[in-house]
Each structure stands twice: as structure tokens, then as C-alpha cells.
C-alpha positions as CSV (number, residue, x, y, z in Angstrom):
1,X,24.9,29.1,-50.3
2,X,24.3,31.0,-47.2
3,X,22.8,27.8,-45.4
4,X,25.1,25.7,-47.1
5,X,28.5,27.4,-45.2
6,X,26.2,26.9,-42.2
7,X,26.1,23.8,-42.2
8,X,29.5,23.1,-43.1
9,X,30.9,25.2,-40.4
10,X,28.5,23.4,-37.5
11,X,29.3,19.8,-38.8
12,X,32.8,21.2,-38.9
13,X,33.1,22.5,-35.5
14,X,31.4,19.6,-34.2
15,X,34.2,17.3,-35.4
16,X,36.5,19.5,-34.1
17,X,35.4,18.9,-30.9
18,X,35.4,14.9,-31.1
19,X,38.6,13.2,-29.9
20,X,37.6,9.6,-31.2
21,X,36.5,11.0,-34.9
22,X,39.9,13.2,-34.9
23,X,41.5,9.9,-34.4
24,X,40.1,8.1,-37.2
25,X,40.0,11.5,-40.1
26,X,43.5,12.7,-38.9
27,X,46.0,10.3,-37.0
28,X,45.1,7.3,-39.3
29,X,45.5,9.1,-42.8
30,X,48.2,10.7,-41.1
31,X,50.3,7.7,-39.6
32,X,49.2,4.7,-41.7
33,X,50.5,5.5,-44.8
34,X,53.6,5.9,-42.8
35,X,53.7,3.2,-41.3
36,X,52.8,0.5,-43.8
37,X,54.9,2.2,-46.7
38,X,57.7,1.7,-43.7
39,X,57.0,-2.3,-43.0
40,X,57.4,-2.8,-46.7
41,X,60.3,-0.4,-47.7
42,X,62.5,-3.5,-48.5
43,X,60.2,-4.6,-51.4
44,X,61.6,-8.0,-51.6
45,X,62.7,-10.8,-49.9
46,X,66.6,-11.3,-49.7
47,X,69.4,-13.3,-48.3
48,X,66.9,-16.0,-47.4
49,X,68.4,-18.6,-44.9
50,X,68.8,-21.7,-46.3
51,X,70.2,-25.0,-45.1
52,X,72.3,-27.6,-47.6
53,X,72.3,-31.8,-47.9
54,X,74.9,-32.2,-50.3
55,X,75.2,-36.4,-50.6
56,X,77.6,-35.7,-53.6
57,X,80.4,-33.9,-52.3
58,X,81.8,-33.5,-55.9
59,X,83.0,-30.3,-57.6
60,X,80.2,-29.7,-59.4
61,X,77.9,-29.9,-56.4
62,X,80.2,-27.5,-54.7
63,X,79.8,-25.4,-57.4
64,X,76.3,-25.6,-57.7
65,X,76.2,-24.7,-54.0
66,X,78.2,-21.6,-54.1
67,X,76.2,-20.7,-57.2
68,X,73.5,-20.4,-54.6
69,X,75.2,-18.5,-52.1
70,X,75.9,-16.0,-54.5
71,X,72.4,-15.4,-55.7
72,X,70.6,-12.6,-54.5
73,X,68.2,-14.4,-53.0
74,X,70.0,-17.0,-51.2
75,X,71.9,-17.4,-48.3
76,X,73.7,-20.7,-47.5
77,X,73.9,-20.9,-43.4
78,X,74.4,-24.4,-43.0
79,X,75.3,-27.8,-44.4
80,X,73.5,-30.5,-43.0
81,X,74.6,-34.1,-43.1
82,X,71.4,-35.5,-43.5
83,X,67.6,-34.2,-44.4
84,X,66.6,-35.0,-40.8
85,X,69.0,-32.4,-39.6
86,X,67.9,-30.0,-42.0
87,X,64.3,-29.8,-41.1
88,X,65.2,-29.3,-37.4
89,X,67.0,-25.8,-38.7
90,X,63.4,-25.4,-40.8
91,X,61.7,-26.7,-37.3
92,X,63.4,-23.9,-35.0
93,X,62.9,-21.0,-38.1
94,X,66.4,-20.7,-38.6
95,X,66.6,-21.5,-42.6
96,X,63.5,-21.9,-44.7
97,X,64.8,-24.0,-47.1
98,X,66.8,-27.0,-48.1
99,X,67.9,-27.8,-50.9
100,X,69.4,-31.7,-50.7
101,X,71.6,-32.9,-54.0
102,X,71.7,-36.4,-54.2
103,X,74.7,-38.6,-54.0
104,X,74.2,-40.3,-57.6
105,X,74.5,-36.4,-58.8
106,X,78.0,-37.2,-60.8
107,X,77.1,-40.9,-61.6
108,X,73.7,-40.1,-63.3
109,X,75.4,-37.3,-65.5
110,X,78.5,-39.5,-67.1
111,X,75.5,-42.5,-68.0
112,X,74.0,-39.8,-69.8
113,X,70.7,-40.0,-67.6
114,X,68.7,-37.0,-66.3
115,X,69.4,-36.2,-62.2
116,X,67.5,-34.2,-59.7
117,X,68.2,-32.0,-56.7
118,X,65.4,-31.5,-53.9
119,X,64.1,-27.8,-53.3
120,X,62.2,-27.9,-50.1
121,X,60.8,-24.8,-49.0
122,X,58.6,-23.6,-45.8
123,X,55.2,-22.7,-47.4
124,X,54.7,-20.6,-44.4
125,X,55.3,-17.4,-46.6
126,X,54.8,-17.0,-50.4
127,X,57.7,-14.7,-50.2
128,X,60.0,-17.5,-48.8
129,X,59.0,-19.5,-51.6
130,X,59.3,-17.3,-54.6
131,X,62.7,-16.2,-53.9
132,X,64.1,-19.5,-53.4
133,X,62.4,-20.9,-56.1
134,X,63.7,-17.9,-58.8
135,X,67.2,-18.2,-57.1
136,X,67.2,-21.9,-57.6
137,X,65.7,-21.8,-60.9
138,X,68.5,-19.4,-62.2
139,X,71.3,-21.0,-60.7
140,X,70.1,-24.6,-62.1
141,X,69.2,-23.0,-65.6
142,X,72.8,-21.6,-65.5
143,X,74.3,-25.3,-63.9
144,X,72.3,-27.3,-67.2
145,X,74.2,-24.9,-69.9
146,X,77.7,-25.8,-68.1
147,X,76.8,-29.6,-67.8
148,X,76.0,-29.8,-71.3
149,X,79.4,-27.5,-72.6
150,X,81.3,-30.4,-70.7
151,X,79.5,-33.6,-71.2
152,X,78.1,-33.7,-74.6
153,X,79.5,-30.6,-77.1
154,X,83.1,-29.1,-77.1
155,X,83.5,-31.1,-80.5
156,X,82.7,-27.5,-82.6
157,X,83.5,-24.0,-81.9
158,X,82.9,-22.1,-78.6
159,X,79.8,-19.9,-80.0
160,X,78.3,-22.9,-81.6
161,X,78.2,-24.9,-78.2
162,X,76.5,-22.1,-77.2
163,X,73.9,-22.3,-79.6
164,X,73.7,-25.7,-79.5
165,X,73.2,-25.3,-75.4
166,X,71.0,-22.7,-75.2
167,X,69.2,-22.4,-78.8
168,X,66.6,-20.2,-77.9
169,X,67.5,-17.7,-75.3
170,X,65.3,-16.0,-73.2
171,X,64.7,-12.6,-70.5
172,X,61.8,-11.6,-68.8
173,X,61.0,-8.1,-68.0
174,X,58.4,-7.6,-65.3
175,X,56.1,-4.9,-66.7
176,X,54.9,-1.9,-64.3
177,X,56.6,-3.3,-61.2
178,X,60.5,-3.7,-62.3
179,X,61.8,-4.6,-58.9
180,X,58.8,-7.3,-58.3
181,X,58.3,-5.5,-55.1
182,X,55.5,-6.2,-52.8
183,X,55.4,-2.6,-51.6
184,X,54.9,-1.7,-55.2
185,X,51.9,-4.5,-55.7
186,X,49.9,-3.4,-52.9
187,X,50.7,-0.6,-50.6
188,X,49.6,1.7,-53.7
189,X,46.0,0.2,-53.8
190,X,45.9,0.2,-49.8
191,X,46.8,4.1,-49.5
192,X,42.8,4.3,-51.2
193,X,42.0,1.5,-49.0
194,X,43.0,3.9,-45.6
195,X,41.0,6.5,-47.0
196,X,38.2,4.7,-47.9
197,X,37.9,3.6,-44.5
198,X,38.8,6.6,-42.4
199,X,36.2,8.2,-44.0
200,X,33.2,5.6,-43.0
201,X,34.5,5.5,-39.8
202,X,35.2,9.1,-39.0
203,X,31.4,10.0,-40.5
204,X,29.8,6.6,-38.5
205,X,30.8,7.5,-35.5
206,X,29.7,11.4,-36.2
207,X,26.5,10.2,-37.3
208,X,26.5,7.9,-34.0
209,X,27.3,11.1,-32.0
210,X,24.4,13.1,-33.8
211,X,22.2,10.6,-33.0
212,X,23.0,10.3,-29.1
213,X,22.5,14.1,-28.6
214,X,19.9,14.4,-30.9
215,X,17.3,11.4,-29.8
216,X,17.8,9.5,-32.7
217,X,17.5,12.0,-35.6
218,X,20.2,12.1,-38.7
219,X,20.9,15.9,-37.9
220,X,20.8,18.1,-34.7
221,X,17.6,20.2,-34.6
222,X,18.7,23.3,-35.7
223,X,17.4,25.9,-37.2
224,X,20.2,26.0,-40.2
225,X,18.8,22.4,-40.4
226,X,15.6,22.6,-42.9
227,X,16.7,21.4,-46.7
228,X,17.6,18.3,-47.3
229,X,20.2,19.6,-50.1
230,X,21.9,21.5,-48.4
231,X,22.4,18.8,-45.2
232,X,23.7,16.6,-47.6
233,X,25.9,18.8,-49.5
234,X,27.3,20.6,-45.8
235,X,27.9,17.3,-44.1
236,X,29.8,16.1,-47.4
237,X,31.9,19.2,-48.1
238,X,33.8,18.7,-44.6
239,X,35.2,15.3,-45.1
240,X,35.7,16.1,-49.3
241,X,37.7,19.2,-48.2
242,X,40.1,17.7,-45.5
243,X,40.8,14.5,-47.8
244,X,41.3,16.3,-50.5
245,X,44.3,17.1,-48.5
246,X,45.1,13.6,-47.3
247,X,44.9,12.7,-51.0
248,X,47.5,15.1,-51.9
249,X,50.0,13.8,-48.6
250,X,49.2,10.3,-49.4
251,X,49.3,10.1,-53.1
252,X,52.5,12.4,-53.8
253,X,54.3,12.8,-50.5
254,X,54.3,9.1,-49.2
255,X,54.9,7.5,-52.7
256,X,57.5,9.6,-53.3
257,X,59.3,9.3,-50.0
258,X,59.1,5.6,-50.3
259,X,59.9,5.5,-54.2
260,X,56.4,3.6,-54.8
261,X,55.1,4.2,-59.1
262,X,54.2,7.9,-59.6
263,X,54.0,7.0,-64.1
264,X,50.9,9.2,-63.8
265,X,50.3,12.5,-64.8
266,X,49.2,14.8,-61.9
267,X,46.1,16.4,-63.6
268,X,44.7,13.0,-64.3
269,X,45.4,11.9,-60.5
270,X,43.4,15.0,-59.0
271,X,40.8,14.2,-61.4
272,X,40.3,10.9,-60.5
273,X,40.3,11.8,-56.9
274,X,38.1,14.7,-56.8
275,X,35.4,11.5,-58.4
276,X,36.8,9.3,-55.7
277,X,36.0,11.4,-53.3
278,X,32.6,12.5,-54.3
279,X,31.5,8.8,-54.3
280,X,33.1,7.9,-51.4
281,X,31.6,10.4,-49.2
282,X,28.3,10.1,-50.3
283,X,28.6,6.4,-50.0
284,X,29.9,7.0,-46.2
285,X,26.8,9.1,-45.6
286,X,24.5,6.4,-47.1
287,X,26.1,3.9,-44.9
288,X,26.2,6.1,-41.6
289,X,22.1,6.2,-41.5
290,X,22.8,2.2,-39.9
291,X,24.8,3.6,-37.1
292,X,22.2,4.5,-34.2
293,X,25.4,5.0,-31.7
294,X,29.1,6.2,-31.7
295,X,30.5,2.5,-31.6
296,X,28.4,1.1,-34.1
297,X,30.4,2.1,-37.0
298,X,33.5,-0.4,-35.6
299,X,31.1,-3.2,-35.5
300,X,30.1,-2.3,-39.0
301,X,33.1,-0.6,-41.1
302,X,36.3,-1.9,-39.8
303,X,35.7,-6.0,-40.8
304,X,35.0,-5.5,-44.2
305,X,38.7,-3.6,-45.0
306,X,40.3,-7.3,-46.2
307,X,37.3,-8.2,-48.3
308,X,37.2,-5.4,-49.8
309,X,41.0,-5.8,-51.2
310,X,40.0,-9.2,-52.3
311,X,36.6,-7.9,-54.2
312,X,38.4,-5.5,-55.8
313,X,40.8,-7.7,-58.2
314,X,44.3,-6.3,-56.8
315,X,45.2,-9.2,-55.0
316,X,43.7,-12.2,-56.5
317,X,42.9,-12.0,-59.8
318,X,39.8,-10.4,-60.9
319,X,38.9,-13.0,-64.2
320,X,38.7,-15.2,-61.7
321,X,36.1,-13.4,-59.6
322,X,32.9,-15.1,-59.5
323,X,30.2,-13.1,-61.2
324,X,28.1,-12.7,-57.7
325,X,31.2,-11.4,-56.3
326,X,31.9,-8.8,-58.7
327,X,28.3,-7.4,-58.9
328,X,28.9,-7.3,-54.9
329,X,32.1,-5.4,-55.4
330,X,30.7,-2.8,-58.0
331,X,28.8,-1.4,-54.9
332,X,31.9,-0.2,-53.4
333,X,34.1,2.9,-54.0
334,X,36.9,1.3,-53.1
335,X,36.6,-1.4,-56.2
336,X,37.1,1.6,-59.0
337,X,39.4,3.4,-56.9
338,X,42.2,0.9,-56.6
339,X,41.6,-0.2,-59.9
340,X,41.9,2.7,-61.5
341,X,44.8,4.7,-59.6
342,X,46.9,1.7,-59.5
343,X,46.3,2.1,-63.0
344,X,47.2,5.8,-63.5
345,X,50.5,5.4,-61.1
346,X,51.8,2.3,-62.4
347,X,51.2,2.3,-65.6
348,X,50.4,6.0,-66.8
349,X,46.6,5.2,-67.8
350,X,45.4,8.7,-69.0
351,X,41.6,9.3,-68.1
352,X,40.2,7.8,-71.3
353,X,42.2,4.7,-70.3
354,X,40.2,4.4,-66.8
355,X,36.9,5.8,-68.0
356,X,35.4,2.6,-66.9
357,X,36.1,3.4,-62.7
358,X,35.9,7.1,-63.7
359,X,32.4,6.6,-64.6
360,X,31.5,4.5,-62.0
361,X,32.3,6.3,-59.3
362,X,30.2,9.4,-60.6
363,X,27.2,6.8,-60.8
364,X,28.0,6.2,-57.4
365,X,28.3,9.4,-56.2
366,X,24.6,10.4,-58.0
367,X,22.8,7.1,-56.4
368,X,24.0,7.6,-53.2
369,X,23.1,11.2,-53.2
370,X,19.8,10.1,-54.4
371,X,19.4,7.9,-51.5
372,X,21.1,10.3,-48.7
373,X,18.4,13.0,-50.0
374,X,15.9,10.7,-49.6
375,X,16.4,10.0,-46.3
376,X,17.0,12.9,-44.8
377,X,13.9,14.4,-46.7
378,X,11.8,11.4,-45.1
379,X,13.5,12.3,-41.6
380,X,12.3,15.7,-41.9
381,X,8.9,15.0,-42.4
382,X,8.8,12.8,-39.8
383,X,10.6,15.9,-37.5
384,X,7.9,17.9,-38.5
385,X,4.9,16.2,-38.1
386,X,5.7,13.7,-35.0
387,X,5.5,15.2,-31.3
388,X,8.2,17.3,-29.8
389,X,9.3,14.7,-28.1
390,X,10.3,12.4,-30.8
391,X,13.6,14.5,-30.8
392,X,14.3,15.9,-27.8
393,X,17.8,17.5,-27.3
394,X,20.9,15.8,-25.5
């Protein structure tokens, strides 16, 4: 235990005294949380500028138009004469939709023959899209009830027309994520995202520093440096320890402030986290025997944050992972860990509900140990038996 604290304390100290891995273990946990639960805040997309071809000119198309402008969703900025007009607005990003209602609108109804208005929308965003679409979609749902009151019922009572307009009725309640918010769909699975990252950074580039002073070795030549158990467990500790606290700022501070799902019960959250963690750092330590200097761990760490998000399932569907791609994924802390807090947060999984992640990140955490012992044990040998110069001091 003795040795252990020894260790702890040097690696400790020796982060202390690094500006570029204080950057990545305390301003980005710190500040990006911050910042991207803050880009987000809004959830959704609202009052999206739209411009209007109304060919009709009737009072139901007038009606249908203010309809829109009422939604949500919608905002009306302009009525364009024609669709060439329209998609110079689109052109300049001043409206990102047009809806165009044709001129036969009126004439197509009273021949009793099905009529169609034009939703055009700039595909430049998905958000853009989805809210126009929904706004449309209700206010045209809404428009074919009316249409038929007026043009084929009113011959029974009012309730029956109705009934006879809308026999089945229908809601839609959007499970775990009432608002449909896209803070609440993915800035919970990128707060384990940061970490996961901070911490190969932060322990690449302290590797890379080790390895500059120290000629190449995975540890300084010290004499508290002599059992591979104890490096492992010493260099480990320090990152565990300080984001155990970044897990606690992240997870309940920043969610609360920014009203993102907290359905979770706390003692299953710090459970989950403390196996997070473990797997995580070991899997940093793993990974920081490829770094050979300080700026390695940027060429090697910082590309793979989006393809990680995808492997994981969060944002594109995970059934629909190829089976390559999920075997590829399983290798990554970061694949349970989203999974499995979205899970507790959003929809108040217990333990037993995410045993599945919760056991493979204590796999993780035990092969990666495995491997980290392994090495250092071999690097050892080699310190031992080699020629003083093989390491030689900074």
C-alpha cells in the first residue's frame, strides 16, 4: 500500500506540473459540458422561416396558411408570387421552406377529387425538415377533418360527423424524450463521450511525457518503480480519483442545470460509473503504450470521437449495425457507457436492467489490466537486464 501512495503521489505531482495534460483532465471536462449543454439548450427547432405560393387565393387556402403561421413550428415570412421567387428566399437562407398550394385547390375539392399542396424543404438540416414536415402534417390532418365536415357530411348530427371524419383517432406520446429534444437525444451520451476522451488524451500525452524524459521507458526510473501491480494500480488511481469528480459535475450538476433526464436513481448512477471508470482507465493505459511522444496521442485519440458515437448505436440505430462493426465497437468503453447511462437517466434502468454494459465494462477493465501488467512486467525485465543506457534520464 506503501508503494502504491508512492506512486500515486509521483504520477500525481507530475500532472500537476504539465500545462498541456491540465488542459485536456481539467478545462475540457470542465468547459465542454458547458458549452455543448449551452449550444443545445433550445432542444428544438422553432418558428422556422418559411416562404408561401398560394395559386388559390381562396378562403380556405388562407386559412390553411394561417393554420401554419400558427403552428409552433412555422413561421410564414413571405408570400411569393411564383416558386421561382420562392427558392431565391431558400437560395439567400432566408426561409427554408415553401410550401406552394395549387390554384385548382377549390376546383378539385367541389368535383369531389383528391388535391395536393407542395412541401419543399432545404435538406440542409434534418431539423429544418422534421419541424416543417410535423407542422405541416398537423395542420393538413386538421385541414382534411374540416374539408370533409363541409363537403360531404353535415346531413347527421355534429358528433356523428365527427366520427364519421375521424373514425379512428389517434395521439402519440414520445417515450423517454417528451419534448423530442435534440439536447435530450444526444448531449447525455456525449457528456461519457468527453470523458472518455479527456482521459486517453490527458494519460497519452503523460505517457508521451514519461517517455521523453525517461528514454523511451513506460515509467520513470525510480526507485518506488519496481512492481508492475502497483505501477498499474498508482498510474490508474489518479485519473479514477479526479473523474470520479467530473463524473459527479457532469452527470448531476450539468444535467440538472440544463434540465437534461435525471429518471435514474443515484446509487445505480455511481455504480455504473465507478465500472465506467475502471474500464476506461485501464483501457487509456493500454492504449497510451502506442504513444512514444507528447503529441502522439492527438494523432491517435482525438479522430476516432465521431466514430465512436456512431459504433455505439445512439445515433444511428444499432440493429442496423453491421456485425463487424459491433464486434469492433464492443472493444470500446465508450460503447457500454452511453448505452447504458442513457439508459439509467432516460429511462430509470435499474442495474439488473443494464447488466449487459455493466458486465462488460468489468471484462474490460480485467483484460486490459491483464494486458497493462503484462507490459509493464516485460518493460521491467528488459530495464533490468539491458545496459544502463537503454534508459538514460532526461
Amino acid at each position: 500500500m506503501k508503494n502504491l501512495l508512492e506512486i500515486w503521489f509521483y504520477e500525481l505531482r507530475e500532472m500537476l506540473h504539465d500545462e498541456g495534460i491540465l488542459i485536456f483532465v481539467v478545462f475540457v471536462p470542465l468547459c465542454y459540458p458547458l458549452l455543448y449543454a449551452y449550444i443545445y439548450s433550445n432542444e428544438v427547432v422553432r418558428e422556422i422561416p418559411t416562404v408561401v405560393v398560394d395559386d388559390n387565393d381562396s378562403k380556405l387556402s388562407r386559412d390553411y396558411v394561417r393554420h401554419l403561421d400558427a403552428t409552433p413550428d412555422i413561421k410564414i415570412v413571405a408570400r411569393a408570387r411564383s416558386m421561382a421567387e420562392a427558392q431565391r428566399w431558400i437560395m439567400r437562407h432566408d426561409a427554408y421552406g415553401i410550401v406552394h398550394i395549387p390554384a385548382t385547390l377549390d376546383l378539385d375539392l367541389q368535383r369531389g377529387e383528391q388535391t395536393t399542396v407542395g412541401l419543399y424543404c432545404d435538406m440542409s438540416s434534418m431539423l429544418y425538415y422534421r419541424g416543417l414536415l410535423l407542422g405541416a402534417t398537423g395542420v393538413t390532418m386538421a385541414t382534411n377533418r374540416d374539408i370533409k365536415l363541409d363537403y360531404h357530411l353535415g346531413h347527421t348530427t355534429r358528433r356523428a360527423d365527427e366520427i364519421n371524419a375521424m373514425p379512428i383517432d389517434y395521439d402519440y406520446v414520445t417515450l423517454y424524450n417528451p419534448q423530442s429534444g435534440f439536447a435530450s437525444f444526444l448531449i447525455t451520451p456525449v457528456l461519457m463521450l468527453i470523458i472518455h476522451q479527456t482521459v486517453l488524451l490527458g494519460m497519452g500525452m503523460h505517457m508521451g511525457r514519461t517517455r521523453e524524459r525517461w528514454g523511451g521507458c513506460l515509467f520513470p526510473l525510480r526507485p518506488e518503480f519496481k512492481y508492475p501491480v502497483t505501477m498499474v494500480l498508482g498510474r490508474v488511481m489518479v485519473y479514477f480519483l479526479l473523474y470520479m469528480v467530473w463524473a459527479f459535475y457532469s452527470f448531476t450538476l450539468v444535467t440538472k442545470w440544463f434540465g437534461l433526464p435525471q429518471l435514474g436513481d443515484p446509487h445505480v448512477f455511481f455504480q455504473f460509473i465507478i465500472a465506467y471508470l475502471m474500464s476506461l482507465t485501464m483501457f487509456s493505459l493500454v492504449m497510451s503504450i502506442l504513444v512514444y511522444r507528447r503529441e502522439d496521442c492527438i494523432m491517435l485519440f482525438v479522430f476516432i470521437s465521431v466514430p465512436l458515437l456512431f459504433l455505439s448505436g445512439i445515433s444511428w440505430p444499432y440493429s442496423a449495425v453491421p456485425e463487424f462493426w459491433k464486434a469492433v465497437g464492443r472493444i470500446f468503453p465508450s460503447t457500454f457507457g452511453m448505452n447504458g447511462y442513457v439508459r439509467i437517466t432516460a429511462m430509470g434502468a435499474t442495474i439488473d436492467d443494464v447488466m449487459p454494459e455493466y458486465t462488460g465494462l468489468w471484462v474490460q477493465a480485467g483484460v486490459y489490466f491483464l494486458i497493462a501488467l503484462l507490459a509493464y512486467r516485460i518493460q521491467l525485465v528488459k530495464v533490468k537486464h539491458r545496459d544502463k543506457l537503454y534508459c538514460r534520464t532526461a
